[in-house]
C-alpha positions as CSV (number, residue, x, y, z in Angstrom):
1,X,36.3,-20.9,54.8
2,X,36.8,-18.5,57.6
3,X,36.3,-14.7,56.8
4,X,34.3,-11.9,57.7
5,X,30.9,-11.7,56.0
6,X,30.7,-8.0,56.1
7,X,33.9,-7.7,53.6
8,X,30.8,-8.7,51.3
9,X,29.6,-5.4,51.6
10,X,33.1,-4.0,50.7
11,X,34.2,-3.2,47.3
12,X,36.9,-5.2,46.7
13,X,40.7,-4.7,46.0
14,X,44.0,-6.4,45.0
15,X,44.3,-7.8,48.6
16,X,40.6,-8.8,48.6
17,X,40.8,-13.2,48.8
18,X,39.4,-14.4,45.0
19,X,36.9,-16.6,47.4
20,X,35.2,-13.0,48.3
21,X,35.1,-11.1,45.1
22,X,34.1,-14.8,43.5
23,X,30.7,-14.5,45.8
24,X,30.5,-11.2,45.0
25,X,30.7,-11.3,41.4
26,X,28.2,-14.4,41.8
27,X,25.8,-12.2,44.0
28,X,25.8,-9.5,41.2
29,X,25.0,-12.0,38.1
30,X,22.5,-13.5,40.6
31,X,20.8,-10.4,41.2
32,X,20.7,-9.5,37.5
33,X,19.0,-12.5,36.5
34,X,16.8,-12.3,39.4
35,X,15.7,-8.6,38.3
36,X,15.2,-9.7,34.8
37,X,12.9,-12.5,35.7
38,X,11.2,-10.0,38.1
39,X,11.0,-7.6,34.9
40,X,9.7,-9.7,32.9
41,X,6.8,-10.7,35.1
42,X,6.0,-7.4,36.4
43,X,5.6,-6.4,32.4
44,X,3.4,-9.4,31.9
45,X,0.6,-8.1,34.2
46,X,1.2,-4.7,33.3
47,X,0.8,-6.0,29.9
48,X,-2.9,-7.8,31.2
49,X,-4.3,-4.5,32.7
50,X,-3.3,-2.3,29.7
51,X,-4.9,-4.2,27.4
52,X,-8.4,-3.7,29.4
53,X,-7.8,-0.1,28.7
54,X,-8.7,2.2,25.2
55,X,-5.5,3.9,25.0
56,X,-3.0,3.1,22.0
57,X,-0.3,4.5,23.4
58,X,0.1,3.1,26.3
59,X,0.0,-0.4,24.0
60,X,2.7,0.9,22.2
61,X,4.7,2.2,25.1
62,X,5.0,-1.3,27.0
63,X,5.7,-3.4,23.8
64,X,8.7,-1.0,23.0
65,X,9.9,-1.0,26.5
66,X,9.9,-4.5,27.6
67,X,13.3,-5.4,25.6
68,X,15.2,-2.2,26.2
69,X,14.3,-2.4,30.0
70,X,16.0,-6.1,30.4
71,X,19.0,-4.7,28.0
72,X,19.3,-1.6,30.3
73,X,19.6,-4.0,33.3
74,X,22.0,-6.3,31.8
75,X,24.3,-3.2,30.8
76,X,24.0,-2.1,34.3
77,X,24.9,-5.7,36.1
78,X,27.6,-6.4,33.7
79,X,29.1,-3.4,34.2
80,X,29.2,-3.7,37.4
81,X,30.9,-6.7,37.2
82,X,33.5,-5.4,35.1
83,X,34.3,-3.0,37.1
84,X,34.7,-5.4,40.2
85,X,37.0,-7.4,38.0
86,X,39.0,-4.5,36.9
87,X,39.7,-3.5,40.9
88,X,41.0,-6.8,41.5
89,X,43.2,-7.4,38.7
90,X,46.1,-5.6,37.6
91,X,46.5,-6.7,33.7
92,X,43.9,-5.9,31.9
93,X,43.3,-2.2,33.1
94,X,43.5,-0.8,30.0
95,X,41.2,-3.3,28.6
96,X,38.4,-2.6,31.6
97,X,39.1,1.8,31.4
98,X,36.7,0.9,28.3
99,X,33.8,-0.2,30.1
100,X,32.2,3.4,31.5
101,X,32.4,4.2,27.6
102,X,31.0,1.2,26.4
103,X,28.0,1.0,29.0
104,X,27.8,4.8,27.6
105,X,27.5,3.8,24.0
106,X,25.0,0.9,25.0
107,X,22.9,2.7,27.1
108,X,22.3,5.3,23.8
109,X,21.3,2.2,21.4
110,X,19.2,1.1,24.1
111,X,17.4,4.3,24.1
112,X,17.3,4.7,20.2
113,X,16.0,1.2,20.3
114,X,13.2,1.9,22.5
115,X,12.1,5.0,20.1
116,X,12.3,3.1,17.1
117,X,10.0,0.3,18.5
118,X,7.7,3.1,20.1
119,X,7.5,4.4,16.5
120,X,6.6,1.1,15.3
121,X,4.1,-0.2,17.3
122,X,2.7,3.3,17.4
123,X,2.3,3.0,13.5
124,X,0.8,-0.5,13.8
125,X,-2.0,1.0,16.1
126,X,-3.1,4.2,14.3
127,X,-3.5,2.0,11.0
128,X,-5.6,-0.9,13.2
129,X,-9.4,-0.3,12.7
130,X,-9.5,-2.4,16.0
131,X,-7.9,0.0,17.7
132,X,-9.2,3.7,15.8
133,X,-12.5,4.4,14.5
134,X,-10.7,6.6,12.1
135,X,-7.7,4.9,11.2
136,X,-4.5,6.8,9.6
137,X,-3.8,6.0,6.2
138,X,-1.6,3.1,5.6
139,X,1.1,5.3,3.4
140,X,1.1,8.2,5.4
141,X,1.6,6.5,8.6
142,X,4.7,4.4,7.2
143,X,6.0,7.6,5.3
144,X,5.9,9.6,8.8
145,X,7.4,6.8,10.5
146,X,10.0,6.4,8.2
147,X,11.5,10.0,8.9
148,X,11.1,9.7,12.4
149,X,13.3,6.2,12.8
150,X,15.6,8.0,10.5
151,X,15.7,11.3,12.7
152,X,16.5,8.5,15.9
153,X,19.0,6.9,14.2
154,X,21.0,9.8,12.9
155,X,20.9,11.8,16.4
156,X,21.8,8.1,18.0
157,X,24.9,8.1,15.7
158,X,25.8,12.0,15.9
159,X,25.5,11.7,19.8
160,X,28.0,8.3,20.1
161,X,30.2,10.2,18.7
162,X,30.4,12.9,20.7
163,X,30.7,10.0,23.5
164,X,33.9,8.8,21.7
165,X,35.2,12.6,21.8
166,X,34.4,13.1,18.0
167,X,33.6,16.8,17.4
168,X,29.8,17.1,16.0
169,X,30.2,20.4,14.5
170,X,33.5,19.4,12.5
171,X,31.4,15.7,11.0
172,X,28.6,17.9,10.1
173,X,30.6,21.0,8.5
174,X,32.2,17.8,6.6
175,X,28.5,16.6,5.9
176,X,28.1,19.7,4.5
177,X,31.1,20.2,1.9
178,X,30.2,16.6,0.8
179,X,26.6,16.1,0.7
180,X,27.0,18.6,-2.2
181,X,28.9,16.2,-4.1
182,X,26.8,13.2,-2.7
183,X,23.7,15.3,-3.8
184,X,25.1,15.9,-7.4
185,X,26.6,12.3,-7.8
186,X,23.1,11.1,-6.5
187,X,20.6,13.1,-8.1
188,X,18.5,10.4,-9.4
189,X,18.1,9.0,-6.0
190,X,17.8,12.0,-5.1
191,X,14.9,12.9,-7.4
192,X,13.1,9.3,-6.3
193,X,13.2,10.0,-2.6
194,X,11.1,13.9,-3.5
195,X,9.2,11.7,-5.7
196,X,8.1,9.4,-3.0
197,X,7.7,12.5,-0.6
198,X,5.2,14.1,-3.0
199,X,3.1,10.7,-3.4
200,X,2.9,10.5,0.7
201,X,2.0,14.1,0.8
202,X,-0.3,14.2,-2.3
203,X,-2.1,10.7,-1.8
204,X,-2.5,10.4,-5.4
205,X,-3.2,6.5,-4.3
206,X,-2.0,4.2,-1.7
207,X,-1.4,0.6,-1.1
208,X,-3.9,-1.6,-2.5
209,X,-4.8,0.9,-4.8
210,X,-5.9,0.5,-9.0
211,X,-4.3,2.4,-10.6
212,X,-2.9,2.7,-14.6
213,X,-1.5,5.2,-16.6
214,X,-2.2,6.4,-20.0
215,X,0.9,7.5,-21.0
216,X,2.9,4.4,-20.0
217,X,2.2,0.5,-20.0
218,X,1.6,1.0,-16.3
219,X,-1.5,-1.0,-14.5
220,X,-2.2,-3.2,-11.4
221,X,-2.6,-2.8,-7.8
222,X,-0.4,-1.1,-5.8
223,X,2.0,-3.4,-2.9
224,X,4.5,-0.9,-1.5
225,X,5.6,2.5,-1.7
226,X,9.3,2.8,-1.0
227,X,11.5,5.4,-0.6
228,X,13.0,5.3,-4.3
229,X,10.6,2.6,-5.9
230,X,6.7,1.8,-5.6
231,X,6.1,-1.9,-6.3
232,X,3.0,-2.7,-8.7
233,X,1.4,-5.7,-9.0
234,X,0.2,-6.4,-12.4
235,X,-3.3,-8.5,-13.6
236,X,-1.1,-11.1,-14.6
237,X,0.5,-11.4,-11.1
238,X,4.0,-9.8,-12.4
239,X,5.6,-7.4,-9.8
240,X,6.2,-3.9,-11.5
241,X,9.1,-2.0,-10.2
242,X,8.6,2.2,-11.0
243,X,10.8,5.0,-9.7
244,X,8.8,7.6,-7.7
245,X,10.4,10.4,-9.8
246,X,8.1,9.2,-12.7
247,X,5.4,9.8,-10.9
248,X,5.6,13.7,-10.9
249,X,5.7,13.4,-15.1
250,X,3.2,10.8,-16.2
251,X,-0.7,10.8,-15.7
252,X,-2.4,8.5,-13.3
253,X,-5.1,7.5,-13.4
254,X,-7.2,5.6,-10.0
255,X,-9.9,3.6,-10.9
256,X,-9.7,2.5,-6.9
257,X,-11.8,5.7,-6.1
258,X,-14.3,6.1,-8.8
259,X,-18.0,6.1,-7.4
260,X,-19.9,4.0,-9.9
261,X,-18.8,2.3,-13.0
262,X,-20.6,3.0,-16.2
263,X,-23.0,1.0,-19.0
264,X,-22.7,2.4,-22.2
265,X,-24.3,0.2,-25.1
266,X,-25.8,0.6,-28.0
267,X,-28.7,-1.8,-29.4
268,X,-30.0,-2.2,-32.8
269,X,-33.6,-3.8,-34.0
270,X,-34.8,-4.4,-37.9
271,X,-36.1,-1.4,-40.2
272,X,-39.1,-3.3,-39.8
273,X,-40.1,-2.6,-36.6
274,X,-39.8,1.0,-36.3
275,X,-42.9,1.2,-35.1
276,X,-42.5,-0.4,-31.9
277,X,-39.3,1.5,-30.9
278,X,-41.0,4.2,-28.7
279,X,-42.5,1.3,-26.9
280,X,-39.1,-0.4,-26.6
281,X,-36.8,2.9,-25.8
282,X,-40.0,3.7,-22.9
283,X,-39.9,0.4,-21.2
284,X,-35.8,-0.2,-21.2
285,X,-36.0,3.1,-19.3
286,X,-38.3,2.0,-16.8
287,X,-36.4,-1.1,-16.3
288,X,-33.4,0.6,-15.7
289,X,-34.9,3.3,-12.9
290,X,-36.6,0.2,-11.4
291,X,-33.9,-2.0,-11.1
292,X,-31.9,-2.4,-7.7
293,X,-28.2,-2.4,-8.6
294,X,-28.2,0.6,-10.9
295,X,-27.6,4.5,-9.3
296,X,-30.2,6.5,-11.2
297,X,-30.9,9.7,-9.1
298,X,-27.7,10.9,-8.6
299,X,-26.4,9.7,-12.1
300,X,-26.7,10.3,-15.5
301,X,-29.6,7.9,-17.1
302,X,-30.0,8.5,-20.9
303,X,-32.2,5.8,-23.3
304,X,-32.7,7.2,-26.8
305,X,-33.5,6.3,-30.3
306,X,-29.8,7.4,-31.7
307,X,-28.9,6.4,-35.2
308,X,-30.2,4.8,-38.6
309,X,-27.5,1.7,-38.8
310,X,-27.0,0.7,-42.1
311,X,-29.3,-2.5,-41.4
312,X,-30.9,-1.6,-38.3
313,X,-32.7,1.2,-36.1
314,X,-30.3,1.6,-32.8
315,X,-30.6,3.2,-29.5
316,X,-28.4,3.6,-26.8
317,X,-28.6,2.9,-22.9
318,X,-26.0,5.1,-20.7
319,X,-26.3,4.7,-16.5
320,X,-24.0,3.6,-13.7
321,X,-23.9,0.5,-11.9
322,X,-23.8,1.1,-7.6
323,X,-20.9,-1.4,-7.2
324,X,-17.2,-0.4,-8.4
325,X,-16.7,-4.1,-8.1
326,X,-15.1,-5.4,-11.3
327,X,-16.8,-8.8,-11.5
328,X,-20.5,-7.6,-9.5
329,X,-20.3,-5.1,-12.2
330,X,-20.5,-7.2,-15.2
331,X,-22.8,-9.7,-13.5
332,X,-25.1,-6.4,-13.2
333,X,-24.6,-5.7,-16.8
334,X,-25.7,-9.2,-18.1
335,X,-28.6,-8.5,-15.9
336,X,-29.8,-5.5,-17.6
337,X,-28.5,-6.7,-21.1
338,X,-31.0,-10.1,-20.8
339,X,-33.8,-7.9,-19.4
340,X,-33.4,-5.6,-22.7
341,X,-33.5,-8.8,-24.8
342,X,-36.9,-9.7,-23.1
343,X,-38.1,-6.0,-23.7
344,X,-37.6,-6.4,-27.5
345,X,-39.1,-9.9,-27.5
346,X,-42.3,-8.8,-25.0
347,X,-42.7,-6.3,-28.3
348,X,-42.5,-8.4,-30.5
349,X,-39.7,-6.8,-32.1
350,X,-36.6,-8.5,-33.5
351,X,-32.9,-7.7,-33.1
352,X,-31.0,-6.6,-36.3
353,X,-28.1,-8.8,-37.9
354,X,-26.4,-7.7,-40.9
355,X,-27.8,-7.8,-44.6
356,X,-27.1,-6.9,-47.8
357,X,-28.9,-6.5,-50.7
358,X,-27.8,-7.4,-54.2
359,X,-29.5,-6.3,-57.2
360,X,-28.7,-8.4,-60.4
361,X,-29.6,-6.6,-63.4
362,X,-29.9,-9.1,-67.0
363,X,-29.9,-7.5,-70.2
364,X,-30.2,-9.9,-72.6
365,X,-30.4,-7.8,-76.3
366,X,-29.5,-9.3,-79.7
367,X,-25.6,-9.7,-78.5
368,X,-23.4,-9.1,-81.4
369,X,-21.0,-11.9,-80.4
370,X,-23.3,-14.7,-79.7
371,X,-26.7,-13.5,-81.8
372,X,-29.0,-14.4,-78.4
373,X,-32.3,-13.0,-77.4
374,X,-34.3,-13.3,-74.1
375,X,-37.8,-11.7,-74.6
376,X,-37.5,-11.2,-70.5
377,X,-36.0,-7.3,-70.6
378,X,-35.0,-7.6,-67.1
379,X,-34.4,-9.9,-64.5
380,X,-33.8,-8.7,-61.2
381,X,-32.4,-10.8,-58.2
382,X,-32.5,-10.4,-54.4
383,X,-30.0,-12.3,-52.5
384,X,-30.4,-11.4,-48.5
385,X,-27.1,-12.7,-46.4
């Protein structure tokens, strides 16, 4: 193989040998793999010494560059090596005159690309408490970049276009004329996507929330709030798909963010010990301000005498639990419910159960069908059940 080794450093033509432009086109694939493996390391300790460091977004910034970089090098090495091709053949000109506009075209997705994972991993950091003391909520942080991955991928679009000599301000006059009839055609969706919007910027609850709703069979915890729907999951483990434009109609109630949760119960002893109820009504009370689990200086703590039952005295106990914990909660209130049972006992009191009395009233005069007498005038019965 004799030939100069500086026509390697010459772009080739038609009357370049094949066994020069051959090394060349090897030397350019070479050297883009080369670079890519070089890449790839060079992120890898970059990757090492970031993560030594406090900063999110430079976390954020690495992760969504380190595919978009090797593309952008690939675009650039193929295209060169289409381009080498194209100046030594004749026949497929036409076929290589598309490769500025195509590297063009790439090179935007590449960048849109690297937004849209910057967004991402950016998102994934300000909802880590690893990474923020105060981290963003979970709903506004997708809801925010939602808009912003859609914002990349319309300007990405609207800007390939233009590449491909499309005239932007003709497509979005058209946009215009129908996104009216899209808007009317598509109200409901419409109507769902403003509904979702007012539930990011409201926060009436989030994912992982409780929430129900009196004026609809709606309850469970909350899984994911989309665009048009906001998946429920139900006690009973069913998923529960609702529109978002229902939420600006119905009330919602969140039991997720209540501070205590309440004991409300009402107790009833015999008639016969009315005597010892101040004693009883006193001592519940001090129970309840004693005991450990129950918030009773910032809430509401009522123990009365409240009501003659029809077979029993009854008072009432009303105070709040600490915990919002569903079962913690009723292990508290069987707590305080046994301790009451041991108050009324300590008092030698009893607990009321229903009774009725019967009164059975025999008048046995001469009876003009049968003739009998009964020198007992009256007779009179009590039956206790």
């Amino acid at each position: 193989m004799n030939w100069d080794w500086t026509q390697l450093l010459q772009w080739p033509t038609v009357e370049t040998p094949s066994d020069i432009w051959l090394t060349q086109l090897f030397i350019i694939v070479l050297g883009t793999v080369s670079v890519n493996f070089i890449m790839m390391r060079v992120i890898d300790v970059l990757d090492r010494l970031i993560n030594k460091t406090e900063t999110l977004w430079d976390d954020a910034l690495l992760e969504a560059a380190r595919i978009p970089l090797r593309l952008i090098f690939w675009v650039v090495g193929l295209s060169i090596a289409a381009e080498l091709l194209q100046s030594v053949s004749e026949e497929y000109n036409e076929l290589f005159g598309m490769v500025p506009a195509v590297r063009r075209i790439a090179f935007i997705l590449i960048i849109a690309m690297f937004l849209n994972r910057f967004i991402s991993y950016t998102e994934k950091n300000l909802i880590d408490p690893a990474r923020m003391r105060k981290p963003m909520d979970q709903s506004t942080a997708a809801a925010i970049a939602k808009l912003l991955r859609v914002s990349v991928i319309i300007t990405a679009f609207l800007i390939i276009l233009q590449t491909l000599g499309y005239s932007i301000s003709g497509v979005l006059a058209f946009g215009g004329i129908g996104g009216m009839a899209v808007a009317f055609a598509a109200k409901d969706l419409l109507a769902n996507f403003f509904g979702g919007m007012m539930i990011y910027l409201d926060k009436p609850f989030r994912v992982g929330d409780w929430v129900r709703s009196p004026d609809r069979s709606i309850e469970g915890t909350v899984e994911h709030i989309g665009w048009r729907l906001t998946r429920i999951r139900t006690f009973d483990q069913r998923p529960l798909y609702i529109p978002n434009a229902m939420f600006t109609s119905i009330v919602l109630e969140n039991p997720s963010r209540m501070f205590n949760r309440r004991i409300n119960e009402k107790i009833g002893i015999r008639y016969d010990d009315w005597q010892k109820m101040p004693g009883i009504v006193e001592a519940v009370r001090q129970m309840l301000i004693e005991h450990e689990d129950l918030e009773t200086e910032n809430r509401t703590l009522i123990v009365n005498f409240d009501s003659y039952g029809a077979s029993h005295l009854e008072f009432f106990i009303y105070t709040f639990t600490k915990t919002t914990q569903w079962v913690h909660y009723h292990e508290i209130k069987q707590d305080v419910l046994m301790k009451i049972m041991n108050i009324v006992h300590e008092h030698g009191a009893e607990f009321a159960f229903p009774t009725r009395t019967l009164h059975l009233v025999n008048n046995n005069d001469d009876h003009p069908a049968t003739g009998l007498e009964d020198d007992n005038a009256e007779e009179v019965q009590h039956v206790h059940r």
